[in-house]
N, C-alpha and C positions, 0 to 999 in steps of 0.2 A: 504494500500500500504506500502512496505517497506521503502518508503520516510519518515513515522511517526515514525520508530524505533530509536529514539533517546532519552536519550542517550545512548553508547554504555555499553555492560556491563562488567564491568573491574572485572581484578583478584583481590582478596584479599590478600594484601598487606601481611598478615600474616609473619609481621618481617624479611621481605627477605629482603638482602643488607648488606652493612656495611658502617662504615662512610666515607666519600668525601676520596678521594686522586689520586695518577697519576695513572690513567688508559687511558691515551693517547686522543686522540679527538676523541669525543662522537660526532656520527652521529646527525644530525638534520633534518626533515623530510623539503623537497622541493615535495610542494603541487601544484605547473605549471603544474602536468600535471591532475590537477581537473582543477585551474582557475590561469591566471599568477596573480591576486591579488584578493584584495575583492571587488573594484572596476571597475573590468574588466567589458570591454560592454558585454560580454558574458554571465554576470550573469543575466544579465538584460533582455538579448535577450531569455536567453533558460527559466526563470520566464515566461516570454509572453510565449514562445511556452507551456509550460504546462497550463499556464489557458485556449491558442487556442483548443489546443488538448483534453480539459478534456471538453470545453465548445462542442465541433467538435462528441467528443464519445459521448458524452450524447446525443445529437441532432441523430444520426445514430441510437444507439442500446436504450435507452432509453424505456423501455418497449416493446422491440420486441425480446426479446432474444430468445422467445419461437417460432417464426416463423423463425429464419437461419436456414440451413440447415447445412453438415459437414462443407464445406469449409467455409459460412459465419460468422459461430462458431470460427473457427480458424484464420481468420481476426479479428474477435472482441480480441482476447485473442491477437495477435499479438500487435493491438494497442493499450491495456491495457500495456504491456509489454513495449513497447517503450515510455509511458509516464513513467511509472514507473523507467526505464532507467536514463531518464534526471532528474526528482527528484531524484531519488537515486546521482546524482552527486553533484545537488547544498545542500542537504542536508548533503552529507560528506562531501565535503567540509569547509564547517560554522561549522560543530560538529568540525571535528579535528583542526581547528584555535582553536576553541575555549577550547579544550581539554590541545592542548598549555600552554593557558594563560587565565584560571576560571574566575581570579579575571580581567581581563580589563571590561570595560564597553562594549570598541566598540565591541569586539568578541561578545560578550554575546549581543549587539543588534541584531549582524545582523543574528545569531543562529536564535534569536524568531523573528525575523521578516522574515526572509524567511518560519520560521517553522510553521507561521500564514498566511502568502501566500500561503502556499502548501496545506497547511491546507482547505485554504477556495475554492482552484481551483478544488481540489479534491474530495470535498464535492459531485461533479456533480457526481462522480464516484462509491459512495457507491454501489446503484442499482444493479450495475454487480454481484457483491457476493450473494447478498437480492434473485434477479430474476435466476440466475445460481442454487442456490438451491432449488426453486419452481418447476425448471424444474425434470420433470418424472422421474423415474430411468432408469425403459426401452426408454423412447424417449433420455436421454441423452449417454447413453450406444451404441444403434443405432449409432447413431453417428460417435462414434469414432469406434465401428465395422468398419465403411464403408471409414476410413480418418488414415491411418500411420499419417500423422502428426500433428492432432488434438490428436491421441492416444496419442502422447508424451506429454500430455499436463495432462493426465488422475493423474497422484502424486496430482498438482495443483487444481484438481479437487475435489480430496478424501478429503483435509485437508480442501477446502473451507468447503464442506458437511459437514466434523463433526462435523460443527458447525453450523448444519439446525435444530438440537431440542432445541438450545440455542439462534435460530434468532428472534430477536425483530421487531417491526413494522417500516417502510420504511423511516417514519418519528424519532420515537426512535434512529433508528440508525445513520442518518445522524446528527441529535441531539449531538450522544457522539464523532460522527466523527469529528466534529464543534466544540465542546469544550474541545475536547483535549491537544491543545496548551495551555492552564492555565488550567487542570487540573493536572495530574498525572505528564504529561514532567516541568510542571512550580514549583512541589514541588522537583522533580530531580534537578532543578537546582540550587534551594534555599540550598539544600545539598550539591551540587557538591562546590557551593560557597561557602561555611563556614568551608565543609573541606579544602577547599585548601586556605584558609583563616588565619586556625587554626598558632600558632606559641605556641613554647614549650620551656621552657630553661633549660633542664635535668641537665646541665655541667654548670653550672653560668650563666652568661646575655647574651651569645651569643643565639639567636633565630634561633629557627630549626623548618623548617615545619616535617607535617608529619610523612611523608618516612622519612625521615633521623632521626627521633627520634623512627619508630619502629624498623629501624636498627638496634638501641643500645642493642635490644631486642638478638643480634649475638654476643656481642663484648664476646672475653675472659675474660675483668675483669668484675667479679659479680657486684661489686659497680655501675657502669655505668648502667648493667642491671637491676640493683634496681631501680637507679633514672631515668631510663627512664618510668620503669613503673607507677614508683607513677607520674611521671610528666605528662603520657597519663588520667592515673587517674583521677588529678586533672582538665586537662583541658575539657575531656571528660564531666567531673561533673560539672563544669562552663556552659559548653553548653548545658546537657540532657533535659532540657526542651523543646529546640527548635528541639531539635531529636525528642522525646517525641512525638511532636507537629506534625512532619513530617511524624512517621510510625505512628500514630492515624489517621490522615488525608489520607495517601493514603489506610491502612486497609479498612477503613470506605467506603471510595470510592469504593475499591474492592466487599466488599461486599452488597453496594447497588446496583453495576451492576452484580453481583453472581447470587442475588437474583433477580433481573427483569430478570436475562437470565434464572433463573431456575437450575443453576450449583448447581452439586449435592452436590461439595466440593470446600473449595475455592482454593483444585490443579488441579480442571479439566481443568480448560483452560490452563496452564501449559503443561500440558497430550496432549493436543490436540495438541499444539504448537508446542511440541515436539515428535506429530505423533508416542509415546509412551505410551501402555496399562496400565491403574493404578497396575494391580496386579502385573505387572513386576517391577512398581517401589516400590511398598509394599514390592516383594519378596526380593530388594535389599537391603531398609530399613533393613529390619526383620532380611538380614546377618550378614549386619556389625552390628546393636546393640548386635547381641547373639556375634559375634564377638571379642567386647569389650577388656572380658579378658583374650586373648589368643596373639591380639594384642597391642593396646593400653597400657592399666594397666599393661603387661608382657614389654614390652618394656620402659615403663618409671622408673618402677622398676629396670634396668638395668639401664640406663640412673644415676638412682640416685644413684647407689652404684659408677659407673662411677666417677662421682662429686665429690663422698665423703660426700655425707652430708644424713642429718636426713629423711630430707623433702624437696621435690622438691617444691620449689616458684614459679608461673605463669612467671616470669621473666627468667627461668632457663628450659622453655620447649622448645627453639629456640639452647639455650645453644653451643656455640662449647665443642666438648671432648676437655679433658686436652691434647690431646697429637697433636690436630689439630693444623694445622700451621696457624699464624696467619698474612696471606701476600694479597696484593691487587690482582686482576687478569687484566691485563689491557686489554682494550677493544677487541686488535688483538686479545692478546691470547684467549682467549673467543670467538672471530668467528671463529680463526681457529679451536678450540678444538668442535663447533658445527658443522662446515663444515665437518670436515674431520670424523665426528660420520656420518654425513648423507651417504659421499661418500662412508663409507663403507658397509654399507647398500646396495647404489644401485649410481654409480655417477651422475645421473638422477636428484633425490632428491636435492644433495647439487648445481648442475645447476640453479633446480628452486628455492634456496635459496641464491646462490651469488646476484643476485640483489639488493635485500632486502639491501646490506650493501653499495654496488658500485653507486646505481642510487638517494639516498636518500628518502630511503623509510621506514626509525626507525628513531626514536628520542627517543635518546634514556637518554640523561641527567639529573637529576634532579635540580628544578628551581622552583625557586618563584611562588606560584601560579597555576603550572602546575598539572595536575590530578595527583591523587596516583595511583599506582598500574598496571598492565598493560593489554592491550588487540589489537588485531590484526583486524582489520577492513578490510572488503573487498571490500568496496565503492561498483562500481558498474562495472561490467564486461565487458564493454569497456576501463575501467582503469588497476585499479592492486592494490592489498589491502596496508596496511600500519599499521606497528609496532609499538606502543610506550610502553616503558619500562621506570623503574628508576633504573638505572646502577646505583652500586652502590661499584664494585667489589667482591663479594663473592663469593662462588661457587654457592649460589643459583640463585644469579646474571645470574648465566650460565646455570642453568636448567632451570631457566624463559624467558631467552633467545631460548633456545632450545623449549620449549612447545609452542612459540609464534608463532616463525618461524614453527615449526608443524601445526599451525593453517593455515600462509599465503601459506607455501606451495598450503594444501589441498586447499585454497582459489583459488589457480591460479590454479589449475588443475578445478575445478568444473567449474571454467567459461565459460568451454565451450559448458555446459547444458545451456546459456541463463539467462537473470536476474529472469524470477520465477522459476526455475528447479537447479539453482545452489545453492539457498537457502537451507542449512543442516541445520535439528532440534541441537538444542543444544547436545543434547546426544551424536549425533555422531559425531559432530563438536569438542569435545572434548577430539575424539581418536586419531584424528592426532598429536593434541598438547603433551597427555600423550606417544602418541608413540615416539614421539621428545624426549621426556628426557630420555624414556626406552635405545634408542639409545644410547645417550651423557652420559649413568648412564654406560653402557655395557660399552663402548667404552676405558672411566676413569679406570673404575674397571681393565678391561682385562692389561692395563697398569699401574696398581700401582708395586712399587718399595717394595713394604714391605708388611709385614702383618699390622703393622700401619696404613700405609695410609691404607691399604683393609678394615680395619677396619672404621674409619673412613670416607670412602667412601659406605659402606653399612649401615652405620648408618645413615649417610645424605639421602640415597634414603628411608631408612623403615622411617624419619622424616616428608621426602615429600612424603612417601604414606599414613602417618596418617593423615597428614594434607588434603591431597584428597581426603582420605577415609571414612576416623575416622569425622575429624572435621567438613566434610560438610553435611554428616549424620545428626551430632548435631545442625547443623545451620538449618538444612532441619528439624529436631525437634521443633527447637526455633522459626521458622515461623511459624510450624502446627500450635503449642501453641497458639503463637503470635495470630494469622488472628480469633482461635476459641473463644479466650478468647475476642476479642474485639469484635466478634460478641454479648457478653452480655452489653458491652455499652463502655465508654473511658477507657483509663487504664495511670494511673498515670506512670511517672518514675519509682517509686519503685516496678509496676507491672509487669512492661518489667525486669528490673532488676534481680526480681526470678523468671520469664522464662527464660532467660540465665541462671540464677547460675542453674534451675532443669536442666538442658542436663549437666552443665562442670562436673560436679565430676564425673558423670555415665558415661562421654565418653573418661575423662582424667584417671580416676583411682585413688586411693588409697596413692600413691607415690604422690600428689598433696594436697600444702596446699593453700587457694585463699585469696591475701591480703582483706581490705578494699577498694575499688575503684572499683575492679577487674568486679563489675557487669552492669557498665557500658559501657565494651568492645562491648557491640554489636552495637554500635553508630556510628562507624566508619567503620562497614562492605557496600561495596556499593550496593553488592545483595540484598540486604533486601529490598533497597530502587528502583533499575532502575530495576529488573527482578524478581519479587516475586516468589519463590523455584525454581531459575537459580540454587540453588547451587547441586541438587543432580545429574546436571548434570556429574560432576565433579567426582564422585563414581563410575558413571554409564559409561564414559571414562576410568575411570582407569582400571574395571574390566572387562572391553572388552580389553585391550591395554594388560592386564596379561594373558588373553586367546590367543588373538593373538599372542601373543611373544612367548608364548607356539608353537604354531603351527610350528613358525618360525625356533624357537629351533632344532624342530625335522628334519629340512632341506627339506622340501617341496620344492622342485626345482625351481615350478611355483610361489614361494610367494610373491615375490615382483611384475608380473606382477598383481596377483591379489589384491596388495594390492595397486598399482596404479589405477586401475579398480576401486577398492570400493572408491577410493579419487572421481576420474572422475565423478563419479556419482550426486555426491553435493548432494539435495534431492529429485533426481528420482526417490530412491527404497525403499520400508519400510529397516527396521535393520533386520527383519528375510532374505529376497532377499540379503542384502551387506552382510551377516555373513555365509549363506550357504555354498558358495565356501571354506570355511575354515571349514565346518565341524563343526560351532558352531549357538547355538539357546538361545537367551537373555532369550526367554518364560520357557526352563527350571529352575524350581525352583534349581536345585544343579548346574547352569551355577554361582553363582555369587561365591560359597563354591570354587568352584574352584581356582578363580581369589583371594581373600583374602589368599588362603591356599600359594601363591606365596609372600604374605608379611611374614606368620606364619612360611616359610622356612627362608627366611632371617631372620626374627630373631632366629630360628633357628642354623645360622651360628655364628650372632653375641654373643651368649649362648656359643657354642662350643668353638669357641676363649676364653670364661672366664676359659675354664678347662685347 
């Protein structure tokens, strides 16, 4: 059940922000309309209704699945769905308190003890998935032949199945269902805690979590950027053991349940997950690596003449240009600079994104304790999702703002497929968000005052599309590595270490020189740790959101109804069905040459300006 998805999986922080100053009053998320507190009787009440309800379904369908007929088929799925509902709300709720505020105690109890209550009521519930894939092809097909609204139900069906050559014994499964809550979620959070734990003091004794010290990784003066890096450095290297300790442990786990399900690789469940064929994510792999030096190494090489210097630092890839202003963005201007990107698009869009700011639905400040990085949650679809970000004022501040709101947007549009139909695989869940900044990138650009700033502002987009593109590729490398190499037994820090340094120089280029410390960066990535290869999501968004925009370009009259359409959907229809309408197919191998050859233009431009 999607009650178990926690926790949520956050962006990578990747040095976005800059440091504290006046950017006006920072939203804080009002969570009343999950529960008015954490002691509300209501949490208490709808606990009881899910263990009635899951004790109620078990007792009804419990080895008869194979005797319903249509309509009795679509009752069972109905009240699977409505238990799923009410844990989907006491679960976001306890995630995002505690998303809040890491380090308190009480958040973090009442996470794992509701997360062990849901845990154990739901246990009765496994069955459904076990027994729905036993059933026939032709007798389950029948079916929905004969039932429109069991048909609707057919997506939920396909994704259960693809995981019928991988299903373990009835017993086995309620086994991993059962100890879930201290296995994989209980090393998440021993993570989630140490990073937001973490304190840093780049600048003398004053202590900086986090975010606010990869910040530094933005400022104009280099010196700051230096010492911020050796200061993640060092404290990263203080702790790599207990990282060490964390992807050794969930690896292992991974792949002693790989291997009892018989997964071919340790990205097939992934694959499945995200209702995406391995060779399409091979073929997208295989672009951006040949990729590399046309983008990447060709743009840092600019970057560095840029600078002026010999050798680009790891500290100096975030880098502002010399001629960048170096000023806060305070919080208005940044919603209105994403509003009025939406409205022009479509005034639709920025409708269903004024909320987000008006009803308290971002938190968006940076604070003690609080998670790094950001992600848009869409709880459950009798609510309304919910933003959290670390403002920090930068521009990127405002493109992460923008991809976020891209997320809740599509969130609030798909809810009206129901809580198992409005779930989007990550892949595409990814497009709305990258289509958000494509917007607020157009928007900025079409209104710069200068060649300067254009400058400047195509340099920040080809930055954010290496780091989408380019760097989750390599991340999406550094796990293959990671998962295959520890199938031969532990692997020490130092082993994880030259898995990271083998992807950075091949994905960064030439133009890069990597201090000492530097091979400890991948410690504070959170993908690696809550969504093992989440991250080639993120390639896989962008180079659908460069074809799209393509399309849009060309003024297709109908594009914005079809591109609300394909939001509406959530995930009722494979990627090849939501890309049709626009005249594009992920499965072609020269679909992804495409979408990259839209960064190789931009830079491009930015070439052109040096003559």
């Amino acid at each position: 059940m999607r009650a178990q998805a926690l926790p949520f999986p956050v962006r990578d922080a990747n040095a976005e922000g800059a440091a504290p100053g006046a950017f006006g009053d920072l939203p804080e998320w009002d969570l009343t309309d999950l529960y008015a507190a954490p002691d509300a009787p209501e949490i208490a009440r709808d606990l009881a209704r899910v263990e009635a309800d899951c004790e109620a379904f078990a007792a009804r369908y419990d080895g008869k699945l194979d005797t319903l007929d249509a309509a009795g088929l679509l009752a069972c799925v109905r009240a699977y769905e409505d238990i799923d509902l009410v844990a989907g709300r006491l679960m976001s709720y306890a995630g995002l308190r505690y998303y809040q505020l890491t380090t308190d105690p009480e958040r973090a109890q009442l996470l794992q003890n509701l997360q062990e209550k849901v845990t154990e009521y739901t246990n009765s519930l496994v069955f459904f998935t076990l027994e729905l894939n036993r059933l026939p092809e032709a007798h389950l097909d029948a079916l929905i032949a004969g039932n429109a609204d069991l048909a609707r139900y057919k997506p939920v069906f396909d994704r259960m199945r693809a995981m019928r050559p991988y299903q373990l014994s009835d017993e086995l499964e309620k086994f991993l269902h059962d100890q879930s809550s201290v296995g994989a979620a209980a090393w998440n959070k021993l993570f989630d805690e140490t990073i937001a734990g973490l304190t840093f003091t780049p600048l003398g004794d004053d202590e900086m979590p986090l975010e606010a010290t990869l910040n530094l990784l933005t400022e104009q003066d280099r010196s700051k950027r230096a010492a911020a890096a050796h200061e993640l450095a060092r404290v990263f290297g203080d702790n790599v053991k207990l990282f060490s300790r964390v992807h050794n442990t969930l690896a292992k786990e991974k792949e002693i349940e790989d291997r009892w399900r018989k997964m071919p690789t340790p990205q097939t469940a992934r694959h499945i997950a995200n209702h995406v064929e391995p060779e399409v994510v091979e073929a997208l792999r295989n672009a951006v690596v040949a990729a590399y030096p046309r983008l990447s190494h060709r743009y840092y090489e600019l970057k560095r003449k840029w600078l002026g210097l010999d050798v680009l630092e790891v500290w100096d890839r975030n880098a502002p240009l010399p001629m960048e202003e170096t000023r806060v963005i305070g919080w208005n201007e940044a919603r209105q600079t994403v509003l009025d990107a939406y409205a022009s698009f479509d005034p639709e869009m920025a409708k269903i994104a004024e909320p987000f700011f008006a009803k308290g639905w971002i938190d968006a400040g940076v604070k003690p304790g609080k998670a790094p990085g950001a992600f848009a949650h869409p709880t459950v679809t009798d609510a309304h999702p919910y933003v959290m970000l670390n403002y920090l004022g930068k521009p990127r501040d405002v493109m992460t703002l923008a991809h976020e709101l891209g997320h809740g947007v599509h969130q609030v549009l798909a809810a009206g497929q129901g809580e198992l139909l409005s779930q989007t695989p990550l892949t595409l869940a990814e497009t709305a968000s990258v289509f958000g900044e494509m917007l607020t990138f157009r928007q900025l650009l079409a209104t710069a005052r200068d060649a300067a700033q254009k400058k400047v502002l195509l340099a920040g987009k080809v930055e954010d599309m290496i780091n989408t593109v380019v760097r989750q590729i390599a991340f999406y490398d550094f796990e293959c590595k990671l998962h295959a190499a520890r199938r031969s037994g532990e692997l020490t820090p130092d082993d994880i270490n030259a898995l990271w340094m083998s992807v950075q120089a091949e994905s960064l280029g030439p133009a890069f020189r990597f201090m000492d410390g530097y091979e400890t960066f991948w410690s504070y990535i959170p993908h690696f740790v809550h969504s093992p290869f989440y991250v080639y999501a993120y390639a896989f968004g962008d180079g659908l959101v460069n074809a799209l925009y393509a399309v849009y370009e060309e003024g297709d009259p109908a594009f914005q109804a079809k591109y609300f359409e394909m939001l509406r959907a959530g995930g009722s229809k494979h990627h090849t069905e939501l890309l049709a309408p626009f005249g594009l197919d992920a499965t072609d191998p020269t679909f992804w040459d495409k979408g990259l050859s839209m960064i190789s233009g931009l830079i491009d431009e930015l070439e052109a300006m040096e003559g």
